[in-house]
C-alpha positions in Angstrom: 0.0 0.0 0.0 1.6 3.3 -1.0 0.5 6.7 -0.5 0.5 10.0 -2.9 0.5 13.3 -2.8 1.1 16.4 -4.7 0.4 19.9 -5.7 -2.8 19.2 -7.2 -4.0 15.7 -8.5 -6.3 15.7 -11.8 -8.7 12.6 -11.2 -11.0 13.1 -14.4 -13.4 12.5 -11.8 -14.2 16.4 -10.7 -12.3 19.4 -10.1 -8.8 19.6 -9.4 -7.5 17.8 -5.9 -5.2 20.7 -4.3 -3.3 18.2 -1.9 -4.8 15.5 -2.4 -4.1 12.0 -1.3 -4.3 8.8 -3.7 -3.6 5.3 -1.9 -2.6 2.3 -4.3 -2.7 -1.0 -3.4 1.0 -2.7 -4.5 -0.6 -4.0 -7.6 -1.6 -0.6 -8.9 -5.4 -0.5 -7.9 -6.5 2.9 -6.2 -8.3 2.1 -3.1 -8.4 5.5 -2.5 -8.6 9.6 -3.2 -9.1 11.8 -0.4 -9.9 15.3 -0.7 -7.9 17.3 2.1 -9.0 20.5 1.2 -5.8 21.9 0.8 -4.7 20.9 3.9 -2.6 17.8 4.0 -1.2 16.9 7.4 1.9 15.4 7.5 1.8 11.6 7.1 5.4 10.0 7.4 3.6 7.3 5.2 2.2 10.0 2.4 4.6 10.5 -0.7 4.1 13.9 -1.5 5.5 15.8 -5.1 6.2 18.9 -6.0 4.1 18.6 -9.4 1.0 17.5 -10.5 -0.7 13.9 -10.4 -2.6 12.3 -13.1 -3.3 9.3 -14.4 -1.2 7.0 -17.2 -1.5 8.3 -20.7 -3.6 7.0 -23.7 -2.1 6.5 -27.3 -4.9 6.6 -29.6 -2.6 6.0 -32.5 1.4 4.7 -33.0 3.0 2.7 -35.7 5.5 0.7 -33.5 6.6 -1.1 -36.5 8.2 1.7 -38.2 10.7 3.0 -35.2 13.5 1.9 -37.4 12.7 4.9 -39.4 13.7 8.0 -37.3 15.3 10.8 -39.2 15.1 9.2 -42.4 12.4 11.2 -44.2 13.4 15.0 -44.6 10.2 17.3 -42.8 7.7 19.4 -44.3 7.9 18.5 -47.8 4.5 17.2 -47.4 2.4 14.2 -47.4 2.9 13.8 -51.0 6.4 13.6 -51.0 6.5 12.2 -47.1 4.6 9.1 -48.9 7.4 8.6 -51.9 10.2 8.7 -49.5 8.3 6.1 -47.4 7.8 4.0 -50.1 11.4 4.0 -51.3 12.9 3.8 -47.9 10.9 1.8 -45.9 12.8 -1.5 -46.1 16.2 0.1 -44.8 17.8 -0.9 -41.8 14.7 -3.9 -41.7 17.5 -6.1 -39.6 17.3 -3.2 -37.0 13.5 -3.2 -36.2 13.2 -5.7 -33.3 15.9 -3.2 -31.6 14.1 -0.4 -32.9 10.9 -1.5 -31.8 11.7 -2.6 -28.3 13.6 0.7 -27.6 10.5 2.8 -28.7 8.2 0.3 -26.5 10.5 1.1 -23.3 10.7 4.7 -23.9 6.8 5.1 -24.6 6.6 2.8 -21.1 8.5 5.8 -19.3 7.0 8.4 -20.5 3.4 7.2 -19.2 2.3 5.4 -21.6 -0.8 2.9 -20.1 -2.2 1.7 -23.2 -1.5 2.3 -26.8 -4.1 1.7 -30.5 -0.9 0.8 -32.5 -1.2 0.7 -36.2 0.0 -2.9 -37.5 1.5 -3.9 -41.3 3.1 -7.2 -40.5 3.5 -9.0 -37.3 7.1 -7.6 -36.8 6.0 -5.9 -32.8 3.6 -9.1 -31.6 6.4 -10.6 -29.8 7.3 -7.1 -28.2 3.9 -6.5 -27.1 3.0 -9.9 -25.7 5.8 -8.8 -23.0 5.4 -5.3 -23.1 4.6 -3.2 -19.8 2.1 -1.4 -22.1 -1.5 -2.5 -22.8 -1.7 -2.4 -26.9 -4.5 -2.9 -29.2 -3.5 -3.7 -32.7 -5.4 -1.7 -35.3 -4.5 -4.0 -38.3 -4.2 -1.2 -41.4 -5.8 -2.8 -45.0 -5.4 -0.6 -48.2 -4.9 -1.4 -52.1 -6.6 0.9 -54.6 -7.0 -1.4 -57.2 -10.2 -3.3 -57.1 -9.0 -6.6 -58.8 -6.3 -6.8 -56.0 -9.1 -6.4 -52.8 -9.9 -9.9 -52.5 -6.5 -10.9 -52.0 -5.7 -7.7 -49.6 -8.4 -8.7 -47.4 -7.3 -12.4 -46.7 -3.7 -11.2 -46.3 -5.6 -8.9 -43.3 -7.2 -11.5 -41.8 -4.5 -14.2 -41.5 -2.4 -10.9 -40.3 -5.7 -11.2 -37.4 -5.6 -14.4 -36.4 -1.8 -14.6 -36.0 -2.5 -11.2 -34.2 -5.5 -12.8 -32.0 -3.1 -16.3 -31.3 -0.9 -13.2 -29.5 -4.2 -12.5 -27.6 -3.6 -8.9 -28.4 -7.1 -7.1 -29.1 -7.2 -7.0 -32.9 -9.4 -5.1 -35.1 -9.5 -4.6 -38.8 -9.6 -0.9 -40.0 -9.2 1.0 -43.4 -6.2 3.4 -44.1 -7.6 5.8 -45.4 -10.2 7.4 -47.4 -8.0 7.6 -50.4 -6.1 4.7 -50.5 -8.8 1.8 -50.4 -10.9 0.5 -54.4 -15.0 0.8 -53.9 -14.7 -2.6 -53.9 -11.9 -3.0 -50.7 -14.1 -0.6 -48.8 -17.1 -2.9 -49.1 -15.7 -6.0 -48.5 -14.0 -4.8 -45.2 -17.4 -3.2 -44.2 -18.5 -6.5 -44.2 -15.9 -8.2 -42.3 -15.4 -5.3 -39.8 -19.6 -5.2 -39.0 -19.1 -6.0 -35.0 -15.6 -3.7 -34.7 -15.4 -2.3 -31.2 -12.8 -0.2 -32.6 -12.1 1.5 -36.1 -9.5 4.1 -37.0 -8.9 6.1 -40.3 -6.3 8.5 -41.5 -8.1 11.6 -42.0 -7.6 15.2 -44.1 -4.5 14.9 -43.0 -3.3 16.7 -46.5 -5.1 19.2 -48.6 -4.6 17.4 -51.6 -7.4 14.5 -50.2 -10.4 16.3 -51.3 -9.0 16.4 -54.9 -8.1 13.5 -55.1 -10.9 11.7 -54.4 -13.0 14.7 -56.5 -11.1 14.6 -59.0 -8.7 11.6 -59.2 -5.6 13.6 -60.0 -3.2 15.7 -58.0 0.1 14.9 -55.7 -1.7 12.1 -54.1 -1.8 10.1 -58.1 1.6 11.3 -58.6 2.8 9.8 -55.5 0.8 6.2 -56.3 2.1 6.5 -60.0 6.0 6.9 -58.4 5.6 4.0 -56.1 4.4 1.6 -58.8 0.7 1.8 -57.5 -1.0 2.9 -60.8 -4.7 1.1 -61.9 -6.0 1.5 -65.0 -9.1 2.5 -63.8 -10.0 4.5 -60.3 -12.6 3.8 -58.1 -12.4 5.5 -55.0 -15.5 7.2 -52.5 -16.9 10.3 -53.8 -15.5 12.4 -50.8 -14.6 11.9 -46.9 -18.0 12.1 -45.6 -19.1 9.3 -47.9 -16.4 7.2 -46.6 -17.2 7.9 -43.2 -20.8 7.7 -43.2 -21.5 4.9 -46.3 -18.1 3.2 -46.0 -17.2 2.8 -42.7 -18.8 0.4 -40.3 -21.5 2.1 -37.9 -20.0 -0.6 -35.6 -18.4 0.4 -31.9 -16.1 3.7 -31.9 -14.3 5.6 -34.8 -11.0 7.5 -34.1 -10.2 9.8 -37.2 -6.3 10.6 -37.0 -4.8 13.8 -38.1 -7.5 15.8 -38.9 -5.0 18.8 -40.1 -7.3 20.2 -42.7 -10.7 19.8 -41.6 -12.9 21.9 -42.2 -16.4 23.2 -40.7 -19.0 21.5 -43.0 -16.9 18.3 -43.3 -17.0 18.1 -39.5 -20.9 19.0 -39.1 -21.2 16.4 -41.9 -19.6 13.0 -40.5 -20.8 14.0 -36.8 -23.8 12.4 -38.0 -21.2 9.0 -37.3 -22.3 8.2 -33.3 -19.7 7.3 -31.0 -16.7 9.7 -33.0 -13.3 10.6 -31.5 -11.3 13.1 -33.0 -7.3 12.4 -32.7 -4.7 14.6 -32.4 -0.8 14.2 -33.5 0.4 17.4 -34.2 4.2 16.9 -33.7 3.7 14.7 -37.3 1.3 17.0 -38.8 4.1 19.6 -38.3 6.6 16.9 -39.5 5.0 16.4 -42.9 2.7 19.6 -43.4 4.1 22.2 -41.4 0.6 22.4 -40.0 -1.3 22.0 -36.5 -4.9 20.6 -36.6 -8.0 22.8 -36.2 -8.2 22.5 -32.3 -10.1 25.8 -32.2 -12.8 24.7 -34.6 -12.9 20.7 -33.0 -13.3 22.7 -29.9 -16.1 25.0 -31.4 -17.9 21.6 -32.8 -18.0 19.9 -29.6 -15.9 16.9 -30.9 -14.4 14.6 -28.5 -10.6 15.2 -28.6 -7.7 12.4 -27.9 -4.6 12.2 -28.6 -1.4 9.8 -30.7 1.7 10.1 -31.4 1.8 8.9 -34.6 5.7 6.8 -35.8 9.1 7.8 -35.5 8.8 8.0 -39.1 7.0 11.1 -39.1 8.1 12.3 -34.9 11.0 12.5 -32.8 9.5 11.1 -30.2 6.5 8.8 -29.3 5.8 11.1 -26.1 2.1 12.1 -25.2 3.6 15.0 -22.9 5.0 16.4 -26.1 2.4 16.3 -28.2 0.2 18.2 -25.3 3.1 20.4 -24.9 2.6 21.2 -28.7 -1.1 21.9 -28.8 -0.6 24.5 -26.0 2.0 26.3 -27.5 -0.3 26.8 -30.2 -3.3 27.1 -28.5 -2.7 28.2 -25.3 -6.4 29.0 -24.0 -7.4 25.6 -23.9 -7.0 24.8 -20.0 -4.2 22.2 -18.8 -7.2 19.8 -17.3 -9.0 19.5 -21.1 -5.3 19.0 -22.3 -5.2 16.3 -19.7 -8.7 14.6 -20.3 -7.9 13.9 -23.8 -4.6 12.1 -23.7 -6.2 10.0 -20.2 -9.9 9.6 -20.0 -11.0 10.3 -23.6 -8.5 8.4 -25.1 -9.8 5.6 -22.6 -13.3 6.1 -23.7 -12.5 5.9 -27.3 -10.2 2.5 -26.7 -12.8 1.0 -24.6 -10.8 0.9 -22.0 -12.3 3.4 -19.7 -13.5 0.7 -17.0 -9.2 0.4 -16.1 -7.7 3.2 -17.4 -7.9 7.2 -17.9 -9.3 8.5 -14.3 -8.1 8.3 -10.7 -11.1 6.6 -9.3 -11.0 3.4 -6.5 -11.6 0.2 -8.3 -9.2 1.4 -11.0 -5.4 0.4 -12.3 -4.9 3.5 -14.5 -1.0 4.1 -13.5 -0.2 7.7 -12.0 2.3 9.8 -13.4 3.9 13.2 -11.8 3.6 16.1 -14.2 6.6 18.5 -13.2 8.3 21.8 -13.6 4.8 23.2 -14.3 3.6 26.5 -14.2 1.6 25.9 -11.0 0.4 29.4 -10.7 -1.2 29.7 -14.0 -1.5 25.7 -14.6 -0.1 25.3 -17.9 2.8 23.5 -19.2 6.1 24.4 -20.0 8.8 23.8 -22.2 10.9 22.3 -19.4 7.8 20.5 -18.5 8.5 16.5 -18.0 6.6 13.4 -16.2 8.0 10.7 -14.7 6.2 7.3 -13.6 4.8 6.9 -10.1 3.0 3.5 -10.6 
């Protein structure tokens, strides 16, 4: 039984604790949160921090499997160009991913990482996360935009499941993205994906999408044609909100990841979609685009906001304390306890996982982490600003 105090504790259960205490049983399960008012006595027994508590973070979208790939795609060129150099440079250094991968796993472990919607290719990180510290939930990525190929791309995605489900790792099927799957790819894994608890899809995260998929032409076609990807004829969805609303399954929650260049009536559109989360990786977006997300309009829109980290491909690190540390640079209204809600509880909520994870609440094993060298007077991060793992 161990005792914790600090500052202020954010619970994601009410207003913030000043002075709070949080008891943990040895196993990680709170017991309990005790509201002192301010006014904690001194308990030789109470751990107390100069910081602020809250609970383990939520990654609502990684791609473990490409850590090997750090500092090998120049920034800001675009997603475009980000998606050539991908292409052509993926398979270097393919000896090094086991490393690559387990470094990344440890380092996302330290930096408070609870549980994690990773993005899967191949089964190159199944053995890394059947011993992992970190609770993962494999997102298994199908795409192919040529229709005569989608019958074989979906059976190579399910024996990629049940290898993923021998693992006992939660697997679902999802689409990349609204460009990049045939008519026909998007039906058939509507069909196979009709009881997913969990779907995720890149989304607007260039500007070039919408023409694209208006129009068929554009840097998107010129990146396919480079990487050998040309069809002779195209059938993609008539825009995002078609995909999301016709395409998609209804079934369980949708993440949509990126979001740099959504706009209003695309938003008001697929928020017809129940049970929508909204995820945030800005660190990439500024990576590839040069661009941070809408969080002022998502805000405006009342969409539910969590966060990801995206890959090493596209980030220098796969830390959720510097992606929050991004969005308030750039938007520096938005309070430190909203901040905090979406990369713990929402991300929870959108994962499923909010019975475990994302609040400070008895009953639960969410992991605490110490948020320090914060601006405690006006509660807002810094760029100093780190965490380090209680539980």
């Amino acid at each position: 039984m161990k005792h914790f105090s600090a500052q202020y504790i954010l619970t994601n259960e009410g207003p913030p604790l000043k002075r709070g205490i949080v008891t943990v049983e040895n196993d990680g399960t709170i017991t309990g949160v005790e509201d002192s008012g301010g006014n904690i006595s001194e308990k030789e027994s109470v751990e107390f921090h100069n910081g602020i508590i809250i609970p383990g973070f939520v990654n609502c979208h990684c791609h473990l499997e490409l850590s090997h790939m750090k500092d090998l795609i120049p920034p800001k060129k675009g997603l475009a160009e980000f998606l050539k150099n991908f292409s052509k440079r993926r398979e270097e250094g393919n000896e090094n991913i086991p490393v690559s991968v387990s470094k990344a796993d440890n380092e996302m472990y330290r930096d408070g990482v609870v549980v994690c919607a990773d993005i899967c290719n191949t089964r190159i990180t199944f053995d890394i996360k059947k011993k992992s510290r970190i609770k993962y939930i494999n997102l298994l990525e199908v795409f192919g935009i040529d229709p005569e190929k989608a019958g074989r791309r979906m059976d190579e995605i399910k024996q990629l499941t049940n290898l993923s489900r021998d693992y006992r790792i939660p697997s679902w099927i999802v689409p990349h993205t609204a460009y990049s799957l045939s008519l026909t790819l998007f039906r058939l894994l509507k069909a196979e994906t009709e009881t997913n608890k969990i779907t995720s899809v890149h989304f607007m995260e260039t500007d070039s999408e919408k023409s694209f998929l208006k129009y068929n032409d554009g840097p998107i076609l010129d990146s396919f044609t480079e990487s050998g990807l040309e069809v002779e004829v195209l059938e993609t969805v008539e825009d995002h909100e078609t995909a999301i609303l016709d395409e998609i399954t209804p079934s369980g929650n949708l993440i949509l990841v990126h979001n740099t260049f959504a706009d209003r009536t695309t938003i008001k559109k697929v928020k017809k979609r129940e049970n929508l989360f909204w995820c945030l990786c800005p660190n990439a977006n500024l990576y590839i685009e040069d661009q941070v997300p809408p969080v002022d309009l998502l805000i405006e829109e009342n969409c539910r906001i969590v966060t990801g980290t995206d890959s090493l491909a596209s980030n220098s690190r796969l830390s959720i304390l510097e992606e929050l540390k991004t969005l308030h640079k750039y938007y520096p209204w938005v309070p430190l306890q909203e901040l905090i809600s979406w990369a713990t509880i929402n991300g929870a909520m959108a994962l499923g996982e909010e019975a475990e994870y994302g609040s400070i609440k008895p009953g639960k094993k969410p992991g605490l982490l110490l948020l320090q060298d914060i601006d405690l007077h006006k509660m807002q991060l810094l760029p100093e600003s780190n965490v380090v793992r209680l539980i």
